[in-house]
C-alpha positions, 0 to 999 in steps of 0.5 A: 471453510476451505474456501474461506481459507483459500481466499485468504492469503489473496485478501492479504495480499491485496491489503499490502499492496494497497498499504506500499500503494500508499506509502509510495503516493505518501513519499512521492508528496513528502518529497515533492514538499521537501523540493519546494521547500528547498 
């Protein structure tokens, strides 16, 4: 059980990197379509 509970923290962590990974490639494509509109 402690060794779930060890390897927890680090699967979050790896989950919120993977999310603000996203979100940055997600508004690196918005603002690259928001020039070519302009």
């Amino acid at each position: 059980v402690s060794n779930a509970m060890r390897s927890q923290p680090l699967l979050i962590e790896n989950l919120v990197d993977a999310v603000n990974h996203f979100l940055r490639i997600v508004h690196t494509m918005h603002k690259r379509c928001s020039s070519v509109l302009e």
